[in-house]
C-alpha positions, 0 to 999 in steps of 0.5 A: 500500500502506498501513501495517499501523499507521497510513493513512499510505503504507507504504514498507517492505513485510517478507515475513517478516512479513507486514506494511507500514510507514511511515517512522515506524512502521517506525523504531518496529519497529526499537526495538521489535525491538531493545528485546525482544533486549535484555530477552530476551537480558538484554544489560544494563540502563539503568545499564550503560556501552555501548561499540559497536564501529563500522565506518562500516557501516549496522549499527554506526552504526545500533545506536549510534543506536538504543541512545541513542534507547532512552535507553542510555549508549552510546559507540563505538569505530573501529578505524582498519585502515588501509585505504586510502581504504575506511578514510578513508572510513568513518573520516570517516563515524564522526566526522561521526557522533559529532559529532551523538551528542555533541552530542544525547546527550554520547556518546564515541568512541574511536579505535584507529589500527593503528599500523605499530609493531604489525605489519604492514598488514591485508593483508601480514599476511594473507599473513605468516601464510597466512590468509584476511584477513578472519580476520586483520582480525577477529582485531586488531578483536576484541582492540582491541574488548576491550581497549579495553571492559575498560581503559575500565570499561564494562560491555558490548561491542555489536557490529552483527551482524544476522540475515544476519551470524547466519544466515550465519555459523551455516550456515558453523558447522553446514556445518563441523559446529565444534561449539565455534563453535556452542556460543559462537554467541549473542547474548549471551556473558558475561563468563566470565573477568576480562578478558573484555567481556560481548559483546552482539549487539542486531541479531539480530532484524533483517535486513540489507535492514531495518537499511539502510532503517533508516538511510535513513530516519533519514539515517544517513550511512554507507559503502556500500562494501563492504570491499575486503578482504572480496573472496571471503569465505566469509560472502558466499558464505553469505549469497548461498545465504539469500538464495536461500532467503529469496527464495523461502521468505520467514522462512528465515533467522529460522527457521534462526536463531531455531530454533537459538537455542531449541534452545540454549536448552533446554540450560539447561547451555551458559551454565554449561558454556561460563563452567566451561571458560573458567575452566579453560582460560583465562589472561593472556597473557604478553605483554599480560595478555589471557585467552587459553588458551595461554602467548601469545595470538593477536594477540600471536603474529600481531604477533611473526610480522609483525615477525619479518624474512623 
């Protein structure tokens, strides 16, 4: 099979799109690709500071790089969880990472260590607060993840979420019929209240299975591992039903998505309506200053419960 773009062997072949590349051609569609979410979504532009939140994950070490190749001012951020060897591992993977940005391109990590001091671990916590620990996780990443962009300065957070991630976890929304999910799911959520990042997603174009050619072919060391801690989640579940689907309709997933995102977009209000109703409920949290639309956020309550003795 030869590349659609050039006489070179083609190596990746994309049902959806009815097309084959080779290694360089192939690494040119992912810029491109991730080049047009940025303008189209208006993520940001060439003076902004980038702070993308890393895992050691194909994706985020991916978006990191492809965001410096574009010629983007982009730092990153690890959350070390403290999980065992799964987050030495990726932590190791991180740091080797950074040290090539760094050098190539002068970018900056930052690393979050969850200290025992804040609570509980990943885990124990989960079963402190009767909730699924993937909820739990997402819940201390989240609010690291803005803490760290708004007291930093920078101007945006990015995150490594691609198609399947949207996909999924809008079928979980739609399933559940969480219209306030829904209304927030975007690649692009503004900055609608003062300590709230500007929170992008430039990945949204691009599969899972791509994103992972991707990293071969740029040798991107990263963690293939999945987390432990993910065992029984939801989202794989969701994710299993698409690929099912994408099987044997390939392009389902952009539909599913990319549909859904017209259609939010034709609502020229939803950006209004979300920013207006965060200003009226939103509010610093007593505890750590954070926005939250309660007297005590989230995670603050959810560090409280863990210290609180049994």
């Amino acid at each position: 099979m030869r590349c659609k773009k050039c006489p070179h062997k083609a190596v990746i072949n994309l049902p959806r799109h009815h097309i084959a590349f080779c290694q360089s051609c192939f690494t040119e569609f992912v810029h491109t690709q991730v080049a047009r979410g940025i303008k189209s979504q208006r993520m940001f532009g060439p003076q902004d500071r980038i702070l993308v939140a890393v895992s050691g994950g194909k994706d985020s070490l991916a978006l990191w790089n492809i965001l410096l190749k574009l010629g983007y001012r982009a730092d990153a951020l690890y959350i070390d969880l403290g999980i065992g060897d799964y987050s030495a591992q990726s932590r190791q993977k991180v740091e080797t990472f950074a040290d090539k940005a760094r050098e190539a391109y002068g970018a900056n990590l930052h690393i979050h260590t969850v200290d025992p001091d804040e609570g509980a671990g990943i885990r124990e916590l989960a079963n402190v607060l009767h909730r699924p620990t993937c909820s739990t996780c997402g819940t201390v990443k989240r609010y690291q993840f803005n803490r760290v962009a708004v007291e930093q300065n920078y101007d945006v957070m990015a995150t490594g979420h691609n198609l399947d991630d949207e996909a999924a976890r809008l079928l979980g929304n739609v399933l559940r019929w969480q219209t306030e999910y829904l209304d927030k799911q975007a690649p692009t959520l503004p900055a609608s209240f003062e300590g709230f990042a500007k929170k992008v997603k430039p990945l949204y174009r691009l599969t899972e299975r791509e994103m992972a050619a991707y990293a071969v072919i740029n040798r991107i060391d990263y963690i293939v591992e999945e987390c432990p801690m993910a065992k029984g989640a939801k989202m794989l579940v969701y994710k299993e039903v698409l690929n099912r689907l994408e099987a044997e309709s390939p392009g389902t997933k952009q539909a599913f998505y990319w549909g859904f995102l017209e259609k939010q977009a034709s609502n020229k209000h939803t950006t209004e309506t979300m920013a207006t109703h965060d200003r009226a409920v939103l509010h610093p949290c007593l505890t750590c200053g954070q926005p939250t639309s309660g007297e005590i956020c989230s995670y603050c309550k959810m560090m409280a419960r863990a210290k609180t003795p049994a």
